[in-house]
N, C-alpha and C positions, 0 to 999 in steps of 0.2 A: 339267168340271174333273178332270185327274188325280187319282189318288188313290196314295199307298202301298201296297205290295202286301208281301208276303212270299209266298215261289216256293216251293214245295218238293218236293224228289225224292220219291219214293212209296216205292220196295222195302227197307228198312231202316231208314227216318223215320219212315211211316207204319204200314207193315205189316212182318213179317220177309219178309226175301231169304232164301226156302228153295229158292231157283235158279231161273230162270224161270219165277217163280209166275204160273197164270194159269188157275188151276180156281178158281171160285167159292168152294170150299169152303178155301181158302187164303187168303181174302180176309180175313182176322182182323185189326184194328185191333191196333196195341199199346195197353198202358193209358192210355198219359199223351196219347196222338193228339189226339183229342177234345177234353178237358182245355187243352191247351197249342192248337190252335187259334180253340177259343173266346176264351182270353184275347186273343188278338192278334186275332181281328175284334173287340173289347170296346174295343181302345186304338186304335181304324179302321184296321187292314190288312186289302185285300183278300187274300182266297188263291186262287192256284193250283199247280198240281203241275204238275213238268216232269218228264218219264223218259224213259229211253234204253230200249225196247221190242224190243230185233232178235230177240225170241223167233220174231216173224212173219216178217221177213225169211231167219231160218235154218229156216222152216217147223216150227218146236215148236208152237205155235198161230197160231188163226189173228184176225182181227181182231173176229168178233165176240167171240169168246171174251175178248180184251183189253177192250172194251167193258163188256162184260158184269163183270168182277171190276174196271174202275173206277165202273160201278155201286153195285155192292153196298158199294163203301168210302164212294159219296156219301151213299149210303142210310142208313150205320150212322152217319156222323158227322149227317147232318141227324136222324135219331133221337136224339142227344146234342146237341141246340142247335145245331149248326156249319151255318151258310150257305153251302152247298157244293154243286156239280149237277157233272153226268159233265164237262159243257160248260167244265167250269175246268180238265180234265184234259189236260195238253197232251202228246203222245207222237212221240216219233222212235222209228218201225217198221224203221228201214235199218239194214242189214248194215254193219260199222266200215269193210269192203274201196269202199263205193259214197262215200265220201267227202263226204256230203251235208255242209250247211251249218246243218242242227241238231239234230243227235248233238253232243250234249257231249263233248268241255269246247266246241264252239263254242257260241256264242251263241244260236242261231238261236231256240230252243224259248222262251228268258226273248222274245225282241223278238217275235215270238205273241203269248205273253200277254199282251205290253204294250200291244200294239195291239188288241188285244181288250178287255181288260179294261179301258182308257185306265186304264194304270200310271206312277205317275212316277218311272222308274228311279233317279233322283238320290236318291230317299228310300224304297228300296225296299230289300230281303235275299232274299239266299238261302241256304235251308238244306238243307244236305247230309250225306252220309256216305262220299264219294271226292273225291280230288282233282280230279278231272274235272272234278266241282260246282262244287265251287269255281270252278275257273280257268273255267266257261263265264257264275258269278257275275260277275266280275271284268272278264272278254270285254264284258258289258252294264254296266261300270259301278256293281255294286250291292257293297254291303258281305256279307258272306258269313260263315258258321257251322258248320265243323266237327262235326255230334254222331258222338260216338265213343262205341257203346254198351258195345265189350266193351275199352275201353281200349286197341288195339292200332292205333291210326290211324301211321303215321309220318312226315313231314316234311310241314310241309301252309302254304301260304299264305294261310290261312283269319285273317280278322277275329277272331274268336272260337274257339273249339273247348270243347262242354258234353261231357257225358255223358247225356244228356237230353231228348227236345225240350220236357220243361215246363221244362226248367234254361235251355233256349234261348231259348224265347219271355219268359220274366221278365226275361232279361237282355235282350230286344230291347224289353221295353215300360217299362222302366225307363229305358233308352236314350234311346226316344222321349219319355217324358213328360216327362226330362229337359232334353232338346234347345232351344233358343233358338229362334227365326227366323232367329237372325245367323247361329249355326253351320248352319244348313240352306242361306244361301245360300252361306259360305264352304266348304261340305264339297259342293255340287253346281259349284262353281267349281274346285275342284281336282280333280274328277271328270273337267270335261269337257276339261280343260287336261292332258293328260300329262306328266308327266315338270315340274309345276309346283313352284318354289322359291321360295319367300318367308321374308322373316325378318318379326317378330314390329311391326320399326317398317314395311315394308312392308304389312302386312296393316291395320293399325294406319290408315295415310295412306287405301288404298285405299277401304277400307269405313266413314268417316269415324268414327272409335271413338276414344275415349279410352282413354288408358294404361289405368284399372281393368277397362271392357270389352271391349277385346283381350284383358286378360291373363287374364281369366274366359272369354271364348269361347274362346281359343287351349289354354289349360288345360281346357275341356270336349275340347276335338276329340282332345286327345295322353290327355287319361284313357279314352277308350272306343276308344281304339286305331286311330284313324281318321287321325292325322299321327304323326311322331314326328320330335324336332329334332334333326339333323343333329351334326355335329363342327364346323363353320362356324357353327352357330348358325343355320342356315335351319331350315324346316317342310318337310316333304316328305309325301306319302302315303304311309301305312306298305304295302308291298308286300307 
């Protein structure tokens, strides 16, 4: 059975980005790391981490060395409760010039996981700290989280955007506990539908609901930022 996942980039979520980190001894958890993934394997997301790595491909290090400082982050968070092995750690090692297919923002790294980890991207996040994140979230269909540690993120198409990732994950598992069955099938149908338009008696006829439960599911989906209606009065996915 599928399961929900939450994805998340490493060098500035996880640990700081003090520039091609990748000496053991820079492998430092931020505080809330730990903490905030706990909770979200607690509300059942799985986790893995996606990063973009061309420290290797521009030969700064080399691959054990990568290896080795996404150890020591498994090690420190499985020391703090988190269910976590090197083995969730997913990495694109190529250079931006080689055009590979999973260096973010493409997709490539989240459909790994997913196939690995048997993830249900329909009901799956990713959390980041670049646009790239983002748009490679987004590439696989998953609702997406901006954390902006130092406040200076700007223009971003991000579902969310914390300051935080314990701000991030309370707001994802608040999200989830919230969530209906209905809006999980109506929010993994507008997923797999681009560019899908419906108005509210549409949704309504489709998903056989009555006026009170449309207008309770249709008002879950536009309050967590996942549609937003139109000038016409349709529902659209918020981009």
């Amino acid at each position: 059975m599928l399961q929900p996942g939450v994805l998340l980039d490493r060098d500035g979520i996880l640990n700081p980005d003090v520039g091609y980190p990748h000496r053991v001894e820079d492998a430092v958890l931020f505080p809330d790391a730990a903490p905030a993934l706990r909770m979200l394997q607690q509300a059942g997301f799985s986790l893995a981490v996606v990063s973009n790595q061309s420290g290797v491909a521009r030969g700064y290090f080399g691959a054990d060395d990568l290896r080795a400082f996404n150890a020591s982050l498994a090690e420190q968070l499985t020391a703090q409760d988190v269910a976590i092995s090197v083995e969730q750690f997913f990495v694109c090692t190529h250079a931006p010039a080689e055009g590979c297919g999973c260096r973010k923002p493409r997709p490539g790294l989240i459909h790994q996981a997913a196939d690995r980890l048997q993830l249900d991207l329909r009901r799956s996040i990713l959390i980041g700290d670049r646009e790239s994140d983002i748009q490679a979230g987004h590439g696989a269909g998953l609702r997406t989280v901006l954390v902006d540690r130092h406040g200076s993120a700007g223009p971003t198409s991000a579902d969310w955007i914390c300051r935080t990732l314990i701000e991030a994950a309370t707001k994802i598992t608040r999200d989830s506990s919230a969530s209906t069955p209905m809006a999980h099938q109506i929010r993994g149908e507008f997923l797999e539908s681009a560019g899908l338009r419906l108005s509210a008696a549409q949704i309504q006829r489709l998903w056989s609901l009555s006026a009170s439960e449309c207008h309770e599911v249709v008002g879950e989906l536009v309050a967590t930022g996942f549609l937003r209606r139109t000038s016409d009065g349709n529902f659209v996915r918020r981009a």
